[in-house]
Kinemage of the C-alpha trace (Angstrom):
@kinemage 1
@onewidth
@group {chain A} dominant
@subgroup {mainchain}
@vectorlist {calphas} color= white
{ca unk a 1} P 121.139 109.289 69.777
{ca unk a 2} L 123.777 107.956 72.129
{ca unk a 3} L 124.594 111.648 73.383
{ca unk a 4} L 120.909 113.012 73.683
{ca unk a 5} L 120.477 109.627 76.210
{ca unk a 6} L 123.057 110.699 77.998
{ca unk a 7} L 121.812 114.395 78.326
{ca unk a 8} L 118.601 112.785 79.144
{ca unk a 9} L 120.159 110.322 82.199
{ca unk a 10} L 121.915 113.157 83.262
{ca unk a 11} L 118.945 115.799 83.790
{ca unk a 12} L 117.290 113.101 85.555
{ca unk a 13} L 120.000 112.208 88.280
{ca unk a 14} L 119.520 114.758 90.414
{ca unk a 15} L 115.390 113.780 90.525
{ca unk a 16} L 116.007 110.418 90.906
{ca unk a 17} L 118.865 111.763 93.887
{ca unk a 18} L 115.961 113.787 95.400
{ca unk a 19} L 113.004 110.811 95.434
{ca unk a 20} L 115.551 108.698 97.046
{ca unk a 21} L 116.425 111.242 100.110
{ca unk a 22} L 112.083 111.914 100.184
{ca unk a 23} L 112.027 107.741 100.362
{ca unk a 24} L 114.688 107.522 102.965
{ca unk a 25} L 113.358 110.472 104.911
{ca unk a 26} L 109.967 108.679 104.822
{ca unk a 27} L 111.382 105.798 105.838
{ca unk a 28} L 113.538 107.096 108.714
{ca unk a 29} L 110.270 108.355 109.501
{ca unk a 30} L 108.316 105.641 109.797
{ca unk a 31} L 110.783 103.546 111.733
{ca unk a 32} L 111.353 106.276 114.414
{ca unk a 33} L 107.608 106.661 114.910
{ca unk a 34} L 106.733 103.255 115.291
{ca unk a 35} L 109.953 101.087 116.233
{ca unk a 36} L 112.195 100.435 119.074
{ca unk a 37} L 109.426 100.610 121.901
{ca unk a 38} L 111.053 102.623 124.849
{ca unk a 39} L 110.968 100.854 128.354
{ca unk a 40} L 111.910 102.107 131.499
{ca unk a 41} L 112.003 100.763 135.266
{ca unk a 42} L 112.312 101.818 138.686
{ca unk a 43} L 112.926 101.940 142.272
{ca unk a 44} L 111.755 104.573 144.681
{ca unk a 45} L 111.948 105.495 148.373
{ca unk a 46} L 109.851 107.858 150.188
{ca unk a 47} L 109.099 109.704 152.641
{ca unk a 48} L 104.986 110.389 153.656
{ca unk a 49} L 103.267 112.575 155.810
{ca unk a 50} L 99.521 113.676 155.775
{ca unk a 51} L 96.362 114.094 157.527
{ca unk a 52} L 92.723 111.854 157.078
{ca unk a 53} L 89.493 113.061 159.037
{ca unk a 54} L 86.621 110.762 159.622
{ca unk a 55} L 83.733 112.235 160.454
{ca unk a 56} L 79.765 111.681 161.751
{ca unk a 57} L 76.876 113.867 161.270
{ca unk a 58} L 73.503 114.232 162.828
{ca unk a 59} L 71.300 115.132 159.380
{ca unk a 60} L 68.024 115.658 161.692
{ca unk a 61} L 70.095 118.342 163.479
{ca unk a 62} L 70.724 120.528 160.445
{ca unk a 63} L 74.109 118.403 159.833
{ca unk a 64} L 75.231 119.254 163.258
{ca unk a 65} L 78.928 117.418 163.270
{ca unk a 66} L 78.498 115.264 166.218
{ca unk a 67} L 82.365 113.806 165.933
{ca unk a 68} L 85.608 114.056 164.138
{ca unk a 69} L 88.223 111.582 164.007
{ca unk a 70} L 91.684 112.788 163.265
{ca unk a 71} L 94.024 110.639 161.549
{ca unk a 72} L 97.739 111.557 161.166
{ca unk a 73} L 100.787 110.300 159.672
{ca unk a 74} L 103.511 111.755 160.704
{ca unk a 75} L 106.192 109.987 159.676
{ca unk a 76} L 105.830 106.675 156.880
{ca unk a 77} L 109.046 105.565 154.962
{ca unk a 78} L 107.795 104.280 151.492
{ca unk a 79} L 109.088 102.025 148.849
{ca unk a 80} L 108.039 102.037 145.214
{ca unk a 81} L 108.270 100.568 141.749
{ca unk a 82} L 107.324 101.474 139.010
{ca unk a 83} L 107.661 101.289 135.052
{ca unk a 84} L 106.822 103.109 131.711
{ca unk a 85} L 106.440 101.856 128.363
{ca unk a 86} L 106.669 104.255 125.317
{ca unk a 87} L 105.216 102.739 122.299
{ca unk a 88} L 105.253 105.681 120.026
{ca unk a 89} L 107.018 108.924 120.626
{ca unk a 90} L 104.266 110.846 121.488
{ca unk a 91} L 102.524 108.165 123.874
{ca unk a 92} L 104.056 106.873 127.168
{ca unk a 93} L 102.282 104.346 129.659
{ca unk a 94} L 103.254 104.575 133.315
{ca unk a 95} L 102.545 102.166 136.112
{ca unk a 96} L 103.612 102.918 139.846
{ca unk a 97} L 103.121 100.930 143.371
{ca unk a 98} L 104.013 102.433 146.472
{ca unk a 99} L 103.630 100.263 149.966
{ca unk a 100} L 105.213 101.715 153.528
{ca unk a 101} L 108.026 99.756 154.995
{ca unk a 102} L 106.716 98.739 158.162
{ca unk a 103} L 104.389 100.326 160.518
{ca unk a 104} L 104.811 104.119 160.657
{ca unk a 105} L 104.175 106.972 163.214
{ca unk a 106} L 100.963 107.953 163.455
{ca unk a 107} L 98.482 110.095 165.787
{ca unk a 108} L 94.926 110.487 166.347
{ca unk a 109} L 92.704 112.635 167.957
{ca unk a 110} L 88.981 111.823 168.606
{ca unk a 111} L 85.927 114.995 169.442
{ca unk a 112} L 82.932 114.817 169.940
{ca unk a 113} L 79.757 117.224 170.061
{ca unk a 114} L 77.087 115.870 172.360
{ca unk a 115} L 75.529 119.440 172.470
{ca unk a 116} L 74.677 121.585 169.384
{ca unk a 117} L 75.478 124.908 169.753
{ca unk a 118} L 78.492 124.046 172.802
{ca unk a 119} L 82.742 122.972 171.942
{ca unk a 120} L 83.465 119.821 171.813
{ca unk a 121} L 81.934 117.864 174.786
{ca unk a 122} L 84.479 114.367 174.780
{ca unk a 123} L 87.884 114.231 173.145
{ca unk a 124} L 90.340 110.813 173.580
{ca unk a 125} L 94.175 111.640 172.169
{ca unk a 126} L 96.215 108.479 171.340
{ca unk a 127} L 99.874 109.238 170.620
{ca unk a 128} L 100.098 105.629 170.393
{ca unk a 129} L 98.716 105.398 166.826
{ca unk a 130} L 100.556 103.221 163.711
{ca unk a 131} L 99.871 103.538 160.338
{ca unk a 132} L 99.738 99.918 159.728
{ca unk a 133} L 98.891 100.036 156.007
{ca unk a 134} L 99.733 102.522 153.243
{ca unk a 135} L 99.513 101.208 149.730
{ca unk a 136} L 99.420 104.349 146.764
{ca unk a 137} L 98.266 102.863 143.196
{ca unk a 138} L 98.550 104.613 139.937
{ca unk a 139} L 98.480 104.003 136.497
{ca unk a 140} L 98.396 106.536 133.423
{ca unk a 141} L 98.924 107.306 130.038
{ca unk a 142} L 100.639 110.845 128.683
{ca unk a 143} L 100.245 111.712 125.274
{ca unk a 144} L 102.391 114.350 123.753
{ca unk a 145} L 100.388 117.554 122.886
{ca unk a 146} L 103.052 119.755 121.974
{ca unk a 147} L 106.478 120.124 121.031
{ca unk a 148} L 109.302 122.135 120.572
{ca unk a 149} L 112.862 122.959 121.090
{ca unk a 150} L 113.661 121.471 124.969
{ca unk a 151} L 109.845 122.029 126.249
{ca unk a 152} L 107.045 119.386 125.682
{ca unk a 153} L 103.307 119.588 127.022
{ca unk a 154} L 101.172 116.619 127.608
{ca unk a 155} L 97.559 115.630 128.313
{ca unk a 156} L 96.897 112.879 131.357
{ca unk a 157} L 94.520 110.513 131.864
{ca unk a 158} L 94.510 108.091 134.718
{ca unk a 159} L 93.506 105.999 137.815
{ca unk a 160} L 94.670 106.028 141.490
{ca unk a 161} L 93.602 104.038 144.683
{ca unk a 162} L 95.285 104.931 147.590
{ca unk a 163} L 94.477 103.001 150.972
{ca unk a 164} L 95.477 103.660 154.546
{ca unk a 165} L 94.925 101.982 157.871
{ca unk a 166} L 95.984 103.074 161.324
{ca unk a 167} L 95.409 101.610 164.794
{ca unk a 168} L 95.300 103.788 168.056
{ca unk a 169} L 96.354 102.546 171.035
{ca unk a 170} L 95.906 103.777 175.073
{ca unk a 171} L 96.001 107.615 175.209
{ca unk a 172} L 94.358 110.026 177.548
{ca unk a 173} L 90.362 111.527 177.605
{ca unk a 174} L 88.389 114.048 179.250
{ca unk a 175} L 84.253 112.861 178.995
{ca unk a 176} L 81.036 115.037 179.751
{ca unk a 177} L 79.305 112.207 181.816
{ca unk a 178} L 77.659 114.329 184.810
{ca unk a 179} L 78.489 117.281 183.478
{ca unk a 180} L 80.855 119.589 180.966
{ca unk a 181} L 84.207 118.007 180.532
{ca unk a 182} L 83.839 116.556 184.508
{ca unk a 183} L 85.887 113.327 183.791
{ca unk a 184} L 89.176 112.630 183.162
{ca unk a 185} L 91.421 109.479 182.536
{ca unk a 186} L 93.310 107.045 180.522
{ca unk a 187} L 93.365 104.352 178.572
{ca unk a 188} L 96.069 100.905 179.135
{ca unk a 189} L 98.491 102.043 177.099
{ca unk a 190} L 98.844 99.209 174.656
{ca unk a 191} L 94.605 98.694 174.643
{ca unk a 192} L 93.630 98.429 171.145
{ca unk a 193} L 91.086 101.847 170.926
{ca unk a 194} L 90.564 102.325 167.256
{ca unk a 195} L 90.650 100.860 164.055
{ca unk a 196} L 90.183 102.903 160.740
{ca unk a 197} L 91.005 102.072 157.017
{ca unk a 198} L 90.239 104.466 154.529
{ca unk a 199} L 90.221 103.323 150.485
{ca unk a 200} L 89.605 106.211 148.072
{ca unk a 201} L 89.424 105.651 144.200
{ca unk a 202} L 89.733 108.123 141.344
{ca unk a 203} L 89.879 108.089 137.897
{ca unk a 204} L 91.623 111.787 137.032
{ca unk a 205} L 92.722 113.583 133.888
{ca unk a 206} L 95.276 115.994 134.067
{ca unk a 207} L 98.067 118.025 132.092
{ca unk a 208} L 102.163 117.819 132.238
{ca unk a 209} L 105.186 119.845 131.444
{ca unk a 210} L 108.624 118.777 130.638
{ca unk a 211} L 111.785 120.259 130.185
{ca unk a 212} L 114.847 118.255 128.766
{ca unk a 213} L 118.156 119.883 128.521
{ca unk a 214} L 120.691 117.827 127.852
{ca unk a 215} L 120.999 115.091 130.799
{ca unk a 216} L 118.805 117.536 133.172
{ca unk a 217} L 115.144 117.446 132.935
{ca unk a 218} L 112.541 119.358 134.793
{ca unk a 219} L 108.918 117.796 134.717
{ca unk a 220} L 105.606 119.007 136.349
{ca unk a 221} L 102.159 117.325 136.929
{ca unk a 222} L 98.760 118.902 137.563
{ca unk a 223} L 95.707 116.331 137.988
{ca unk a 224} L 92.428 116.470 139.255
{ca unk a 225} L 89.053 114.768 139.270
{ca unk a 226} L 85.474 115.081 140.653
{ca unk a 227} L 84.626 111.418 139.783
{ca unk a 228} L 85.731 110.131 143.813
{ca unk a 229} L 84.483 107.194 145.410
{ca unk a 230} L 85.565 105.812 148.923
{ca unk a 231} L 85.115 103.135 151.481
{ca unk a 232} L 85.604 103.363 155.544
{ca unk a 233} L 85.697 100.698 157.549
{ca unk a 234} L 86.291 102.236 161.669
{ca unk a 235} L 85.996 99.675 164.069
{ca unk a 236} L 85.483 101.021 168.427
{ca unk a 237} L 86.773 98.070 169.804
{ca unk a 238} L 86.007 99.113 173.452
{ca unk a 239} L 82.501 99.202 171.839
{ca unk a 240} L 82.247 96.163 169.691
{ca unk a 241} L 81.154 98.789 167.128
{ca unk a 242} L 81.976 98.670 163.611
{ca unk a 243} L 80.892 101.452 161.151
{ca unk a 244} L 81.130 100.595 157.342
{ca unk a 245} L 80.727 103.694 155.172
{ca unk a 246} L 80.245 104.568 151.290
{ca unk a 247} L 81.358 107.653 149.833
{ca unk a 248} L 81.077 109.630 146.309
{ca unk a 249} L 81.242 112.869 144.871
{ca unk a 250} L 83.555 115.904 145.797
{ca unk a 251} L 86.979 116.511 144.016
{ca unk a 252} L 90.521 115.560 144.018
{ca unk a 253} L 93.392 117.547 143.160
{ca unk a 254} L 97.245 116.769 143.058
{ca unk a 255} L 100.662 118.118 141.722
{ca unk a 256} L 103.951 116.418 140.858
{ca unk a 257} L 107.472 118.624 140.366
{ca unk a 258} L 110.213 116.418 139.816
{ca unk a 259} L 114.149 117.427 138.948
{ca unk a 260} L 115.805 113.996 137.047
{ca unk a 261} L 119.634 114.012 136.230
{ca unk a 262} L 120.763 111.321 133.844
{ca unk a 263} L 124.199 109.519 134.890
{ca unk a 264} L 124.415 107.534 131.553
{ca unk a 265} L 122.302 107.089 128.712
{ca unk a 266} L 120.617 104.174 130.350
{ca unk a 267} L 120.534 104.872 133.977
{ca unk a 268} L 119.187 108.200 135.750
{ca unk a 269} L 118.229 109.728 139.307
{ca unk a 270} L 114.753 111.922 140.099
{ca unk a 271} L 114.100 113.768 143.245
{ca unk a 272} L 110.156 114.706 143.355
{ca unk a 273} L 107.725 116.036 145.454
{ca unk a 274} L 104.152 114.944 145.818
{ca unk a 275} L 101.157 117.052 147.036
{ca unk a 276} L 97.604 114.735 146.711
{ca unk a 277} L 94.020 116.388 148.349
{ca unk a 278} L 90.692 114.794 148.503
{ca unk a 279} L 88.011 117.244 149.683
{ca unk a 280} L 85.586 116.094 152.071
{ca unk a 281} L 82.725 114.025 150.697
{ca unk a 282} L 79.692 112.695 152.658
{ca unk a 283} L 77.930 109.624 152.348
{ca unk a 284} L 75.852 106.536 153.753
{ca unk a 285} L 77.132 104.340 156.801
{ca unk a 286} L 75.993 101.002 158.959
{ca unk a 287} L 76.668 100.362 162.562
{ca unk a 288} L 76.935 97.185 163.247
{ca unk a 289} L 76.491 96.803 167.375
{ca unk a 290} L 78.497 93.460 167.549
{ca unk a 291} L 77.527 93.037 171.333
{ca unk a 292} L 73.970 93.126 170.689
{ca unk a 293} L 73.913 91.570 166.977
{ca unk a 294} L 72.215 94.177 165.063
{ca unk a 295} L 73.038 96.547 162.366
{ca unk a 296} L 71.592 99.681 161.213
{ca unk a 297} L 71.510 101.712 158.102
{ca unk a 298} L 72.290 105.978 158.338
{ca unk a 299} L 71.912 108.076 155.334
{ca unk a 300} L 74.256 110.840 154.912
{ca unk a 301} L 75.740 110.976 158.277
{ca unk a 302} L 79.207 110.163 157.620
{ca unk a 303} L 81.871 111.786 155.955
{ca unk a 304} L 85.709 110.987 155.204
{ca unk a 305} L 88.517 113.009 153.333
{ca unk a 306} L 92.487 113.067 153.162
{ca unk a 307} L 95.747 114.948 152.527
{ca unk a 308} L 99.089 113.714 151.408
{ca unk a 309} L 102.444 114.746 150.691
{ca unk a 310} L 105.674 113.121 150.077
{ca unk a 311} L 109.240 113.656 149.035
{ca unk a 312} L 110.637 110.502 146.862
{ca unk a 313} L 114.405 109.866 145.273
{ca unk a 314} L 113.851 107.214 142.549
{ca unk a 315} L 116.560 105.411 140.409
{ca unk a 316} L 115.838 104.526 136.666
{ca unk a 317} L 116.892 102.205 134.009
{ca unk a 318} L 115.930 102.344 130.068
{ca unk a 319} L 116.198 100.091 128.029
């Protein structure tokens, strides 16, 4: 009896061996998937350039563009910060603020179309233009679609608000008062001309690619959206004219490449590059003629898109 127990313990060692490693496995499991939440934070600089038009139409004219504004920036230095939160391994929540550091270089050039069918009849250019406000918002979540060897793929969904303001100052026109392009002159040069601010929302979905080899990784971003909505606010204060507008429709489109180089296990460096388009989309506005205390109500006269791009070098700590 004694020896046919022992057979028996000893047949069943190596079972008992192999539940343990499946229980230990599972375990290992388990705790990788859903302990030791990732975090990571950072600190960006930037550098932004891009292009916003503002535009009004004359709907009883066949849409006959009756003026463009042209807003520039030339040159904005940026700051950001920003931080992700991993909370499984396939899911990853990122949160980034970007403001500019001071006013930046802007310029702005202003036609208009008095005639249908003739060029531009009045233009004003102020080289004297500041990008006095430049805030980029944007918060996601990435979830892990795929998998394997160095090379992941994600799906995107997210929200963004970016909002700009400039100011344009003196410059130099050319008017059609008595006739074509007769009169010419300029502005004081530090007169306050123009006053835009632009605020464009978006919730966007998009898809991402990463490559991690070793302390190297390669990452790429491709979002989009045709869910826009904006607010204008441009304010002619030679004029005591303020025009309010509200915009939706149209599409959005932006890509992100970034190269990231890990110093230690903790602490890493990313250079990117940032490319962000809203299309043109047309909507309602009201005048308000401050010198003569009245307001009044256009449908689908105005119009208002914009065009970024920016090179960044962040620095980033996990924990």
């Amino acid at each position: 009896m004694v020896a046919i127990s022992a057979a028996m313990l000893l047949s069943l060692a190596p079972i008992q061996a192999d539940a343990a490693t499946v229980e230990m496995e599972a375990t290992t499991a388990v705790k990788s998937e859903y302990a030791g939440v990732a975090l990571t934070g950072r600190l960006a600089v930037g550098y932004l350039s891009g292009e916003a038009h503002e535009y009004v139409y004359w709907p009883n004219a066949g849409g006959h563009t009756a003026s463009e504004l042209i807003w520039d920036i030339d040159s904005t230095f940026m700051v950001g910060i920003g931080g992700s939160i991993r909370p499984r391994t396939w899911l990853n929540f990122n949160v980034d603020l970007w403001v500019n550091i001071g006013d930046g270089d802007g310029y702005m050039a202003d036609y208009d179309w008095m005639i249908p069918g003739l060029d531009w009849t009045d233009k004003s250019v102020h080289d004297n233009t500041d990008v006095t406000t430049a805030i980029m918002f944007d918060v996601n979540a990435e979830i892990t679609v795929f998998s394997a060897n160095n090379f992941s793929l994600t799906g995107i969904a997210g929200y963004r608000r970016d909002n700009f303001e400039w100011e344009a100052r003196g410059g130099s026109y050319v008017y059609s008062e008595n006739g074509y392009r007769d009169t010419a002159g300029t502005f004081s040069p530090n007169e306050l001309g123009v006053t835009y601010e632009q605020i464009l929302d978006v919730p966007y979905f998009g898809v991402g690619m990463v490559g991690d080899f070793d302390r190297v990784h390669l990452a790429a971003k491709l979002t989009g959206s045709v869910f826009l909505r904006g607010e204008t606010v441009d304010h002619h204060h030679m004029r005591d004219l303020v025009a309010s507008g509200d915009f939706s429709g149209e599409s959005m489109w932006a890509i992100d490449i970034a190269f990231g180089y890990d110093i230690t296990d903790s602490l890493g460096i990313k250079a990117a590059y940032f490319y962000e388009k809203y299309e043109t989309m047309t909507g309602d506005s009201t005048w308000d003629y401050q010198a003569y205390g009245s307001s009044v109500t256009y449908s689908d006269n105005a119009g208002t898109d914009l065009e970024l791009s920016m090179f960044s070098l962040t620095v980033m700590y996990s924990f």
